[in-house]
VEXVEX-480528 format. One record per atom (N, C-alpha, C): x, y, z negated; residue in three letters. Coordinates in steps of 0.05 Angstrom, whole numbers, plus 5000, padded with zeros to 4 digits. Layout:
residues N
XYZALA...
***
This chain:
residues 483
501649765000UNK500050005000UNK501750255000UNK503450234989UNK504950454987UNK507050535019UNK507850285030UNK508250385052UNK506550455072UNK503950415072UNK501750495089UNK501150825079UNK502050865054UNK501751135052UNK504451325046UNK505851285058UNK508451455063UNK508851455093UNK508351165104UNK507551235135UNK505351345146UNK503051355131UNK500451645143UNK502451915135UNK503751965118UNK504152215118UNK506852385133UNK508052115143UNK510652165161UNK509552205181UNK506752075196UNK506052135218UNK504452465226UNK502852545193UNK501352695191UNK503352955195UNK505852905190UNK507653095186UNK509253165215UNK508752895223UNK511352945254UNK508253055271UNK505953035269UNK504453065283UNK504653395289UNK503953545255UNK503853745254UNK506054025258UNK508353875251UNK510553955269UNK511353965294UNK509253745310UNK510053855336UNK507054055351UNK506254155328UNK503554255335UNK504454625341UNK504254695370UNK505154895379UNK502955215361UNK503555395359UNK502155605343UNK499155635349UNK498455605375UNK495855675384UNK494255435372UNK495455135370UNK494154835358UNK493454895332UNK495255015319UNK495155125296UNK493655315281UNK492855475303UNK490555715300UNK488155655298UNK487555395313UNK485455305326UNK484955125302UNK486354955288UNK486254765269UNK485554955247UNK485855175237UNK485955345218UNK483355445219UNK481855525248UNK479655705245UNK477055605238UNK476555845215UNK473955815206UNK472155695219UNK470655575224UNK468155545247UNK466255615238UNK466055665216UNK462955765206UNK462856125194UNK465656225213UNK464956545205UNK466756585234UNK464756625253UNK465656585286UNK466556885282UNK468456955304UNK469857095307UNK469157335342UNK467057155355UNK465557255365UNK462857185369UNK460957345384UNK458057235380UNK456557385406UNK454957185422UNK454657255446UNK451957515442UNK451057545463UNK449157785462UNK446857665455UNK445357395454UNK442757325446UNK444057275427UNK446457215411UNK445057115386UNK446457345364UNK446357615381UNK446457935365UNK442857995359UNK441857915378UNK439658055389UNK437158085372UNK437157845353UNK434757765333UNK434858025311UNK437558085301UNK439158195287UNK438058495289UNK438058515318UNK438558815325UNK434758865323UNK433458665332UNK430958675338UNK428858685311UNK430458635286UNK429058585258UNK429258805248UNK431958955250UNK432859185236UNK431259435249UNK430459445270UNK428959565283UNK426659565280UNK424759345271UNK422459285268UNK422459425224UNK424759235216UNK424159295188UNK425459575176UNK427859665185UNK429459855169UNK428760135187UNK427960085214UNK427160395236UNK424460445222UNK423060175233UNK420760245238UNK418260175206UNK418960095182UNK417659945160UNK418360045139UNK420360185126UNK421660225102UNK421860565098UNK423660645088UNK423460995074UNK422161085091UNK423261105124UNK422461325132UNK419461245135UNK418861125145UNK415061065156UNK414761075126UNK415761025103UNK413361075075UNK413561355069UNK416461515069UNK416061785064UNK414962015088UNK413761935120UNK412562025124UNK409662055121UNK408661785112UNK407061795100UNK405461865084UNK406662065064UNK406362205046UNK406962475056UNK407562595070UNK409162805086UNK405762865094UNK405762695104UNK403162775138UNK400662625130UNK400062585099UNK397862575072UNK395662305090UNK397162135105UNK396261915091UNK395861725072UNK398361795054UNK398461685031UNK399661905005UNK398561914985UNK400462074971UNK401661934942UNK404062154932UNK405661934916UNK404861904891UNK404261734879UNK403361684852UNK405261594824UNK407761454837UNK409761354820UNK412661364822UNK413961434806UNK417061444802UNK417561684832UNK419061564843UNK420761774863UNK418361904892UNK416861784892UNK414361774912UNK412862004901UNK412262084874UNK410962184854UNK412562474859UNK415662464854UNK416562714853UNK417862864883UNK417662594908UNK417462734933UNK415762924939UNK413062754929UNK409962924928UNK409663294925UNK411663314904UNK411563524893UNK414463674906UNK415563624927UNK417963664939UNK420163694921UNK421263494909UNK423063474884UNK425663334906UNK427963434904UNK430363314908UNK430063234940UNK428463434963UNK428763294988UNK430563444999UNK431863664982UNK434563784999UNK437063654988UNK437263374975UNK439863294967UNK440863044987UNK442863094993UNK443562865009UNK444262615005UNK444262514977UNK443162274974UNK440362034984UNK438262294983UNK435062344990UNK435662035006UNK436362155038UNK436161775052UNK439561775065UNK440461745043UNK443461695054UNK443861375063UNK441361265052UNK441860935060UNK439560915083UNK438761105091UNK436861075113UNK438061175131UNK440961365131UNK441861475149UNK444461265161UNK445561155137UNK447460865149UNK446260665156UNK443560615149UNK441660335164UNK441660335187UNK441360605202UNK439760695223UNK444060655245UNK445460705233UNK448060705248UNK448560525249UNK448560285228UNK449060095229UNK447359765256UNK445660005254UNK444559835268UNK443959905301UNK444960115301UNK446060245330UNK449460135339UNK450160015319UNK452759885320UNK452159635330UNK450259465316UNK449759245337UNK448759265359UNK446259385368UNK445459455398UNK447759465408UNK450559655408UNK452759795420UNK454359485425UNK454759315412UNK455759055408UNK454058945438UNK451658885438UNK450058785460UNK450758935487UNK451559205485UNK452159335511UNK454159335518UNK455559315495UNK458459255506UNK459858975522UNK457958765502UNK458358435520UNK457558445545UNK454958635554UNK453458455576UNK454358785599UNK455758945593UNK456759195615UNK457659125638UNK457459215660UNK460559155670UNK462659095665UNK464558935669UNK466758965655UNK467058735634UNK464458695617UNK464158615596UNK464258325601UNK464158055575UNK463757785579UNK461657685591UNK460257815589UNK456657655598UNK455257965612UNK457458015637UNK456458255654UNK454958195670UNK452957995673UNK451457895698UNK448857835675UNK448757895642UNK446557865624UNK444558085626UNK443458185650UNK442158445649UNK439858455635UNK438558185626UNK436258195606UNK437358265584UNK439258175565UNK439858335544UNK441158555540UNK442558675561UNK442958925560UNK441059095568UNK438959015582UNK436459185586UNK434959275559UNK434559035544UNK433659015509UNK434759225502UNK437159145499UNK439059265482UNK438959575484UNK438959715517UNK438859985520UNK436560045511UNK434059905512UNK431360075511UNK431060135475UNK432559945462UNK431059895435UNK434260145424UNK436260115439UNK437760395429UNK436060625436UNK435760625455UNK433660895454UNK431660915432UNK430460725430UNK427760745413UNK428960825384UNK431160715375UNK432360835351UNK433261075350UNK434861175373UNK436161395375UNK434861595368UNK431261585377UNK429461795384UNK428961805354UNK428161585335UNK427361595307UNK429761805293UNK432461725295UNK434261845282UNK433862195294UNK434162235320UNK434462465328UNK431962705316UNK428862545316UNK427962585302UNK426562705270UNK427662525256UNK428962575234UNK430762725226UNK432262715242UNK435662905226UNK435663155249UNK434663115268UNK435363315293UNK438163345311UNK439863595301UNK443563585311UNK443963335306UNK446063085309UNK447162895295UNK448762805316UNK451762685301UNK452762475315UNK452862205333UNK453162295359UNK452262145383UNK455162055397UNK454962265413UNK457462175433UNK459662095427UNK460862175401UNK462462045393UNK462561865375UNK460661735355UNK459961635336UNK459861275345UNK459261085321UNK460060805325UNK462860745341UNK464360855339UNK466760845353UNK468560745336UNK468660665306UNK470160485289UNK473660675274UNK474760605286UNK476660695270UNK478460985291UNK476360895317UNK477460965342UNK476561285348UNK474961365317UNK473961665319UNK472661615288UNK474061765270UNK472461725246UNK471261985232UNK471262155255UNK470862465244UNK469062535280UNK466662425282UNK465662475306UNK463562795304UNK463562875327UNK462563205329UNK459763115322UNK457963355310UNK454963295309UNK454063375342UNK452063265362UNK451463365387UNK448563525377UNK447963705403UNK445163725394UNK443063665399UNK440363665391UNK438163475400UNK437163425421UNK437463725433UNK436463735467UNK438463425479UNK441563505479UNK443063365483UNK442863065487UNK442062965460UNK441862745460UNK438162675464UNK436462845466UNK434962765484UNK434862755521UNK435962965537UNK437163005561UNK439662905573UNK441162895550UNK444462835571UNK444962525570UNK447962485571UNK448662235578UNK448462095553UNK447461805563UNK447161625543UNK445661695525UNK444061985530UNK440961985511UNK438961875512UNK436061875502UNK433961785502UNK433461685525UNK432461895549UNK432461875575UNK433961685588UNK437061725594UNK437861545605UNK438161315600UNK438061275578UNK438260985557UNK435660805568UNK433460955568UNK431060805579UNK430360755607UNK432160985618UNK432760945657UNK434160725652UNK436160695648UNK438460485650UNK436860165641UNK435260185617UNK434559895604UNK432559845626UNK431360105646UNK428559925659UNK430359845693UNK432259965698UNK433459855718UNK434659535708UNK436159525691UNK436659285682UNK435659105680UNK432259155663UNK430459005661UNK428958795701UNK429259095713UNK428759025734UNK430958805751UNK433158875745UNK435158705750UNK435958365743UNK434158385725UNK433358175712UNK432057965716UNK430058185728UNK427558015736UNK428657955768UNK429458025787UNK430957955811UNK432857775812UNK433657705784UNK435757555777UNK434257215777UNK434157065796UNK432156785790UNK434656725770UNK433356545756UNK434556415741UNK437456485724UNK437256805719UNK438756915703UNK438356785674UNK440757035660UNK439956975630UNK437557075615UNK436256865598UNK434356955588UNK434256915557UNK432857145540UNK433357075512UNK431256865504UNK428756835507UNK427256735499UNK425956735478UNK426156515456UNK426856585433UNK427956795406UNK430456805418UNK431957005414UNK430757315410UNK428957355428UNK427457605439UNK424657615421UNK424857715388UNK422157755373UNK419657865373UNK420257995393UNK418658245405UNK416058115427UNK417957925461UNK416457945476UNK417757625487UNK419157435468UNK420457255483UNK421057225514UNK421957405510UNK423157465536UNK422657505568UNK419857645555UNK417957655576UNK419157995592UNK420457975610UNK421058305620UNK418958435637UNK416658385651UNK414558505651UNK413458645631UNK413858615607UNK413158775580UNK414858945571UNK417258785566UNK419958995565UNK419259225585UNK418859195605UNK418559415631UNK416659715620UNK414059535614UNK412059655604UNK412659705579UNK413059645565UNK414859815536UNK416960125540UNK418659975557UNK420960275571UNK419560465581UNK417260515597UNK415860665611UNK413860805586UNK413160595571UNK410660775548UNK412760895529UNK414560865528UNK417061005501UNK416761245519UNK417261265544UNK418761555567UNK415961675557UNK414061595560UNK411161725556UNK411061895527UNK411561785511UNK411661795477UNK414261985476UNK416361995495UNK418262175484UNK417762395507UNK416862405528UNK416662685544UNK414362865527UNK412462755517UNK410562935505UNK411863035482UNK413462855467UNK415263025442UNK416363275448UNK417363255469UNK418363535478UNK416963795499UNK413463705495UNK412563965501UNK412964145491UNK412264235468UNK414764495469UNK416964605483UNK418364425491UNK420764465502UNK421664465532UNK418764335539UNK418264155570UNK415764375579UNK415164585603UNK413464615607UNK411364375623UNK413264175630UNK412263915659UNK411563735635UNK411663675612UNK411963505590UNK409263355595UNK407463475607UNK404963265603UNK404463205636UNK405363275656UNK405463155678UNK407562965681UNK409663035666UNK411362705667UNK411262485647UNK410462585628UNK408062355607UNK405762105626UNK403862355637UNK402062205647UNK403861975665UNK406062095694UNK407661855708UNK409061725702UNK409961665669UNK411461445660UNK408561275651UNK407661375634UNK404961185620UNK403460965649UNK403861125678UNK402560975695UNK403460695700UNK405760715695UNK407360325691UNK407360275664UNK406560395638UNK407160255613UNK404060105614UNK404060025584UNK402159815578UNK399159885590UNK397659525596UNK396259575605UNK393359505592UNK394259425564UNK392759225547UNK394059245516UNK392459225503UNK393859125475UNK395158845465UNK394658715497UNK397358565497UNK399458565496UNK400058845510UNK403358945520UNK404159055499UNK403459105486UNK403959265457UNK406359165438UNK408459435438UNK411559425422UNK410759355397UNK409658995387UNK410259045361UNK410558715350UNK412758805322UNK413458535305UNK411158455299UNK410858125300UNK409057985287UNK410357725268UNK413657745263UNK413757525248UNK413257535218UNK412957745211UNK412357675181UNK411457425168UNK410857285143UNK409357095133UNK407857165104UNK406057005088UNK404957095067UNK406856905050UNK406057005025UNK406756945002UNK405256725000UNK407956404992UNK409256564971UNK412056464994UNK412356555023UNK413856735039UNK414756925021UNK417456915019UNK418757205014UNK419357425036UNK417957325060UNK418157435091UNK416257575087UNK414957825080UNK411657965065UNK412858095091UNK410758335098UNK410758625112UNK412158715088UNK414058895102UNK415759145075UNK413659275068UNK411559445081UNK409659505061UNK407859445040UNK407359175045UNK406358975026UNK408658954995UNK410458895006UNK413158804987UNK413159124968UNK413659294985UNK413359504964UNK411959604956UNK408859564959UNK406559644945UNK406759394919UNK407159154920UNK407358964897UNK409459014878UNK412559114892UNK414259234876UNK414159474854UNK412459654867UNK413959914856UNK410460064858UNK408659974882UNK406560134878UNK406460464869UNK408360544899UNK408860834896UNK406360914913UNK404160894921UNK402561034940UNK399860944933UNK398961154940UNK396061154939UNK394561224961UNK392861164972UNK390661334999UNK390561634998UNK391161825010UNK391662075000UNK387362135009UNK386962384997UNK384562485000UNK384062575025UNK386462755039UNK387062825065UNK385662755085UNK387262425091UNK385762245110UNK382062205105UNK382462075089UNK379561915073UNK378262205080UNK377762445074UNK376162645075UNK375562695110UNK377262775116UNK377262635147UNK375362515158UNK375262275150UNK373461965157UNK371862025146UNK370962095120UNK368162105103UNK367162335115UNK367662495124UNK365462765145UNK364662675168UNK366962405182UNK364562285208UNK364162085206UNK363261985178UNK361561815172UNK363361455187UNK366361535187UNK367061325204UNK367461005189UNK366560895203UNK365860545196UNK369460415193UNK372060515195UNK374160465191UNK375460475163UNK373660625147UNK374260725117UNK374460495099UNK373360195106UNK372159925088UNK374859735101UNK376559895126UNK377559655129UNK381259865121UNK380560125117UNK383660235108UNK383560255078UNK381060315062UNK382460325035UNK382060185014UNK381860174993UNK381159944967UNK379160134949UNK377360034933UNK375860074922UNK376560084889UNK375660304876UNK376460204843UNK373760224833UNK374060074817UNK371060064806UNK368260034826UNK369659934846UNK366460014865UNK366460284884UNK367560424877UNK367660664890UNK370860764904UNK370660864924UNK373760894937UNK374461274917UNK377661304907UNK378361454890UNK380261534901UNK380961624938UNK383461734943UNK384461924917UNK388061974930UNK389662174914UNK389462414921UNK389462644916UNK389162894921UNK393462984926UNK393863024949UNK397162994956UNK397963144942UNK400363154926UNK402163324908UNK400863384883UNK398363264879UNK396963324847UNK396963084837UNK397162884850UNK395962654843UNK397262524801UNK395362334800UNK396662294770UNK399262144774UNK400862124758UNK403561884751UNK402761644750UNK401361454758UNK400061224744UNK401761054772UNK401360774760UNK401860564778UNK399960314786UNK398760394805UNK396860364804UNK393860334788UNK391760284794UNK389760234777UNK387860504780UNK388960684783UNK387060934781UNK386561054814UNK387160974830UNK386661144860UNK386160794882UNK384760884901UNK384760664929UNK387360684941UNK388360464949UNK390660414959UNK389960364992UNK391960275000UNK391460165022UNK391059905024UNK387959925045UNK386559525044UNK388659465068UNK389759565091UNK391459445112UNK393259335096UNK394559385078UNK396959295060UNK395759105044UNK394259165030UNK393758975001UNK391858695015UNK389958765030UNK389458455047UNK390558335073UNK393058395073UNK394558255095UNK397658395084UNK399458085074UNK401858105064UNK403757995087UNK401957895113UNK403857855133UNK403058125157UNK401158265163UNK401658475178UNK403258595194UNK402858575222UNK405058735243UNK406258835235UNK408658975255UNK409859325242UNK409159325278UNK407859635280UNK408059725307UNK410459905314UNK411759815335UNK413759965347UNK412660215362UNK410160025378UNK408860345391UNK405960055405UNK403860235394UNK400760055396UNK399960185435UNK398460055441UNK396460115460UNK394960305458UNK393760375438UNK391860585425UNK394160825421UNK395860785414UNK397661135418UNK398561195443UNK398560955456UNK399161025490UNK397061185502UNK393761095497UNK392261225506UNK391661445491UNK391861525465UNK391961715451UNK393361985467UNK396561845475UNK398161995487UNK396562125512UNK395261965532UNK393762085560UNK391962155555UNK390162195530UNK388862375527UNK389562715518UNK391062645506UNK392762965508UNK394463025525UNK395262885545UNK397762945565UNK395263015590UNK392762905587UNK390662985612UNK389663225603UNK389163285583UNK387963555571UNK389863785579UNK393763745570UNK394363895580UNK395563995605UNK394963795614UNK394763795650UNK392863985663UNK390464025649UNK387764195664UNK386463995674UNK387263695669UNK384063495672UNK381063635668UNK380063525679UNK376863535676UNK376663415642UNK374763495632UNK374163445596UNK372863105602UNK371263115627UNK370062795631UNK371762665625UNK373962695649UNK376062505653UNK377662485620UNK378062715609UNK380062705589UNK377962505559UNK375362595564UNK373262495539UNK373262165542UNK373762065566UNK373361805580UNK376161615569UNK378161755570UNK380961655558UNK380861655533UNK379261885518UNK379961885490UNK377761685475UNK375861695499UNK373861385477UNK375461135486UNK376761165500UNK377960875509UNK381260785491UNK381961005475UNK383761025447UNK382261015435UNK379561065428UNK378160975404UNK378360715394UNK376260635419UNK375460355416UNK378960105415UNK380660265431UNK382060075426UNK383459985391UNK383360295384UNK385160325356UNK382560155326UNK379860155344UNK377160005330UNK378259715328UNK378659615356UNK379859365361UNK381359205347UNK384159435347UNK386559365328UNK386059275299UNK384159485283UNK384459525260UNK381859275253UNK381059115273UNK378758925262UNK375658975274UNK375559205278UNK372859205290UNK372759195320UNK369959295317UNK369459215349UNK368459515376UNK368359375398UNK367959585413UNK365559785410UNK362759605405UNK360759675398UNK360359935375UNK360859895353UNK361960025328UNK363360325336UNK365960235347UNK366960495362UNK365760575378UNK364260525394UNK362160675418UNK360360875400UNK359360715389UNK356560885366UNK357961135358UNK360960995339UNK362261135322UNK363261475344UNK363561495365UNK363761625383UNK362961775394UNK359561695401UNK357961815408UNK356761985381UNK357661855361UNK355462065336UNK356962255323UNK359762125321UNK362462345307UNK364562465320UNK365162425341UNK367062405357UNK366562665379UNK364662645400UNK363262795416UNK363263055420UNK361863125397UNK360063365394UNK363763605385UNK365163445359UNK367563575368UNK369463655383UNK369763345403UNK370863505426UNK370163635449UNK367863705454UNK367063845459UNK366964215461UNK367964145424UNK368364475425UNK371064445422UNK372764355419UNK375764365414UNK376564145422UNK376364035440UNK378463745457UNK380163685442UNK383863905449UNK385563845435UNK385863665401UNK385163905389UNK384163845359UNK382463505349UNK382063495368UNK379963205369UNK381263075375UNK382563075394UNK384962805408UNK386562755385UNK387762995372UNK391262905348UNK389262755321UNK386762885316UNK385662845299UNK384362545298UNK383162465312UNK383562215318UNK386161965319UNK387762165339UNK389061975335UNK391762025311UNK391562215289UNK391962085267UNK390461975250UNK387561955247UNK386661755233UNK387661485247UNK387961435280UNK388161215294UNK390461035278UNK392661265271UNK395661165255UNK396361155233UNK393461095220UNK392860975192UNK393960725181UNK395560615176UNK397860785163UNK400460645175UNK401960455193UNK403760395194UNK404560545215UNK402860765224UNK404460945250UNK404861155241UNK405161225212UNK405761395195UNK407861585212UNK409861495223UNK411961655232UNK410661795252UNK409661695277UNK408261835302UNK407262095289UNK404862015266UNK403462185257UNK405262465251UNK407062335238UNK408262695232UNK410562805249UNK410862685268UNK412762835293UNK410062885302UNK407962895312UNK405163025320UNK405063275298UNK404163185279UNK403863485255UNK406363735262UNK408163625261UNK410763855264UNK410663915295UNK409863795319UNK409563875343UNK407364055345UNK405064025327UNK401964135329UNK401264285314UNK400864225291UNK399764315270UNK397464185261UNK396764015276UNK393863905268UNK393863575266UNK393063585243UNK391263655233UNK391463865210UNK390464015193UNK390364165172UNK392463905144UNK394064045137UNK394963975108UNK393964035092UNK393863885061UNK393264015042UNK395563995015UNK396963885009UNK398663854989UNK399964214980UNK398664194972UNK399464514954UNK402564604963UNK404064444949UNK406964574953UNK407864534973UNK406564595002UNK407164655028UNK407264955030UNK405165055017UNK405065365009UNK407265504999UNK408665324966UNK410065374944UNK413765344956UNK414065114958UNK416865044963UNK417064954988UNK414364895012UNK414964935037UNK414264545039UNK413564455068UNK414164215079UNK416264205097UNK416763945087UNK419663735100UNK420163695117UNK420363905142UNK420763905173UNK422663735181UNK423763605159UNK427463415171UNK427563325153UNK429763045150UNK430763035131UNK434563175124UNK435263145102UNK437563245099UNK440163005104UNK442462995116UNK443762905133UNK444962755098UNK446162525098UNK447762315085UNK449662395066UNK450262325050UNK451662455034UNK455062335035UNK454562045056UNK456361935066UNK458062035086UNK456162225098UNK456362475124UNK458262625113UNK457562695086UNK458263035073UNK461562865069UNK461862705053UNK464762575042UNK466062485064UNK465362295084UNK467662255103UNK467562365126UNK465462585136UNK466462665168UNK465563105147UNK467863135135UNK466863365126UNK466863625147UNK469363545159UNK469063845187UNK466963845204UNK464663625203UNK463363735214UNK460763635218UNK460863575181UNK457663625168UNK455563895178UNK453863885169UNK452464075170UNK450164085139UNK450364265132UNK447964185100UNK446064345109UNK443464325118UNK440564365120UNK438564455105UNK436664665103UNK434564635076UNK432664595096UNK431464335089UNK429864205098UNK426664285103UNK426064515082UNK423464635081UNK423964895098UNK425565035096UNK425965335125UNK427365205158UNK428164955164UNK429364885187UNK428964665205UNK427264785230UNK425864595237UNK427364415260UNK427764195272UNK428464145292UNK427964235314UNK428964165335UNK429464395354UNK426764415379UNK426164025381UNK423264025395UNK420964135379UNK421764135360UNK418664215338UNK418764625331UNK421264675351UNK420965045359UNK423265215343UNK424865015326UNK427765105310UNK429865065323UNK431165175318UNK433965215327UNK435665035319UNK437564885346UNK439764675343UNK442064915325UNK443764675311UNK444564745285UNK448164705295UNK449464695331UNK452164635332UNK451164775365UNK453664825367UNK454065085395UNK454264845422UNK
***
């Protein structure tokens, strides 16, 4: 025995000695912490963070309170309410590295599948990849306004990148725009491609259906040319000709559906944090709204206490955690719940105001806007019927005397409550609907948020510090903040 084991290790030894450096590298490497990773299996990654950290978490809950669908009732929700601490740059310093971080992976996917790149003939995932960068870009640009673009995610290779400005990175290179030209050529490229690569699976959104992808890129161009009426006099004639290839159905519709219920620890983030922390309440705002047109949607958005629904009154509301105000029924009876990236019902929402301000006929424009009714009826559980009635008896007679006003107004009740964000890039583009939270008067509303505090410490030459209640972004009629 003993010579059977002095000769395994003489051999194990002459083996390994004649094992050249690269044998050796190869014998050494991890396999289970890969060292590269192709573009589908970035993509799930890029497609969650988007769905949960863009589109589900601070920002969609603190606009929500912003633009009084919900107001804050507990701990930090409670003292946003009252505009407490939204000029410190801590505020979303982890909403401002989520949002990079995850523009770092998209950038990973464009970089594999480019020209040039390993998997340069993958035009379906670099089509993904460009449209859903845009779709983030617009949230961040949004939010923060000026910000680091052109030179930014660049690693060690620029660690002090310029802030660009918003026009910029909505108009120029590798902005909004081109990002979504580029993903729908790709997309199209794709589809020409027989038997190209395809994510499938991989692809959370639309398994990898690029007919939808297509129609997704075209309803974002819709959703971001009207952002910039203000800024755009053509803004609603090139709205209406992108929307004419986006969705055609509330099938096509940009949105996560993998959530699961409990006792899934996979909840909707809004579910998870209403059971966590139960910072929100139904603000009075909305609900007052709906209770003057008598609308039949009120049984399926809010919760009842005692029998009777008890919205919050925004920025007065009590400290309590729950128990004393209606919450939200979309959240509290459904713990698996979509997140919408962008619904069918805001598409047509959108061509009802992009035909109004075109100089449409009011037929034509009244005809689109019941046809966002009924769809957003649809969505939320009801039916066409319901919304027809609901239309003809509440709906009507207002637009009639004020179109505009009727269209946003609607369609922020329509974005009750997970389109929370839409809703208040509308409010700061409009004005309408009417606010009520008192200290909009007192210490002003939160036109932006304030830039990272990660921002302020490592790129200091060329921070910028903001007061978030006097400075508005630049589509919403304020002035870019870098030359």
């Amino acid at each position: 025995m003993k010579t059977l084991k002095y000769l395994s290790v003489f051999i194990l030894a002459v083996f390994l000695w004649g094992c050249d450096e690269d044998t050796m590298d190869d014998i050494n490497r991890d396999r289970n912490n890969a060292s590269t990773v192709d573009a589908f299996a970035l993509l799930p990654d890029g497609i969650l963070k988007s769905a949960v950290v863009a589109s589900a978490a601070d920002l969609a809950w603190f606009s929500s309170k912003w633009i009084e669908h919900s107001a804050g009732q507990w701990a930090q929700s409670h003292d946003d309410d009252r505009r407490i601490g939204q000029n410190a740059t801590s505020s979303f310093n982890n909403s401002w590295n989520q949002m990079y971080l995850l523009q770092n992976i998209l950038n990973q996917i464009i970089e594999l599948t480019s020209p040039g790149g390993p998997e340069e003939n993958n035009f379906h995932a670099l089509g993904i990849a460009q449209i859903l960068t845009a779709y983030n870009l617009a949230i961040m640009t949004d939010f923060w306004g000026d910000m680091p673009w052109s030179e930014a995610i660049q690693g060690a290779a620029n660690m002090n990148p310029k802030f660009d400005r918003q026009s910029v990175i909505y108009n120029g290179p590798n902005g909004v725009f081109e990002l979504l030209e580029d993903g729908i050529s790709n997309i199209e490229a794709a589809i020409a491609q027989v038997g190209g690569p395809n994510a499938g699976g991989f692809d959370f959104l639309y398994q990898g259906n690029n007919q939808r992808w297509l129609k997704a890129a075209w309803s974002l161009k819709a959703r971001y040319h009207l952002r910039l009426s203000q800024r755009d006099n053509d803004a609603a004639a090139k709205a209406l000709a992108a929307l004419a290839n986006g969705f055609q159905n509330a099938g096509d519709a940009l949105i996560f559906r993998l959530y699961e219920p409990l006792p899934s620890p996979r909840n909707n983030p809004w579910f998870q944090f209403m059971i966590e922390r139960s910072h929100l309440a139904a603000s009075s705002t909305i609900f007052n709204l709906m209770d003057s047109r008598n609308d039949p949607r009120i049984e399926l958005y809010f919760t009842t206490v005692d029998g009777a629904y008890n919205p919050a009154p925004p920025g007065e509301a009590e400290r309590t955690q729950g128990g004393t105000y209606s919450e939200s029924a979309i959240t509290t009876n459904n713990q698996a719940a979509p997140t919408p990236l962008m619904t069918y019902h805001e598409l047509k929402f959108i061509e009802a105001e992009a035909r109004q301000k075109d100089g449409q006929s009011l037929d034509n424009v009244r005809t689109v806007l019941r046809e966002a009714v009924v769809a957003n009826f649809i969505y939320h559980g009801s039916d066409a019927e319901t919304a027809n009635e609901y239309f003809d008896a509440a709906v009507l007679s207002r637009f009639n005397a004020n179109p505009l006003e009727e269209i946003l107004t609607q369609k922020y009740i329509g974005a009750f409550e997970y389109e929370s964000m839409e809703a208040y890039h509308d409010y700061r583009r409009t004005g309408i609907p009417e606010m009520h939270n008192p200290n909009n008067a007192t210490t002003g509303f939160p036109n932006r948020l304030q830039y990272g505090n990660s921002e302020e410490s490592n790129n200091p030459d060329n921070f910028i510090q903001v007061n978030v209640h006097a400075q508005k972004v630049w589509w919403a009629g304020g002035e870019e903040l870098v030359n």
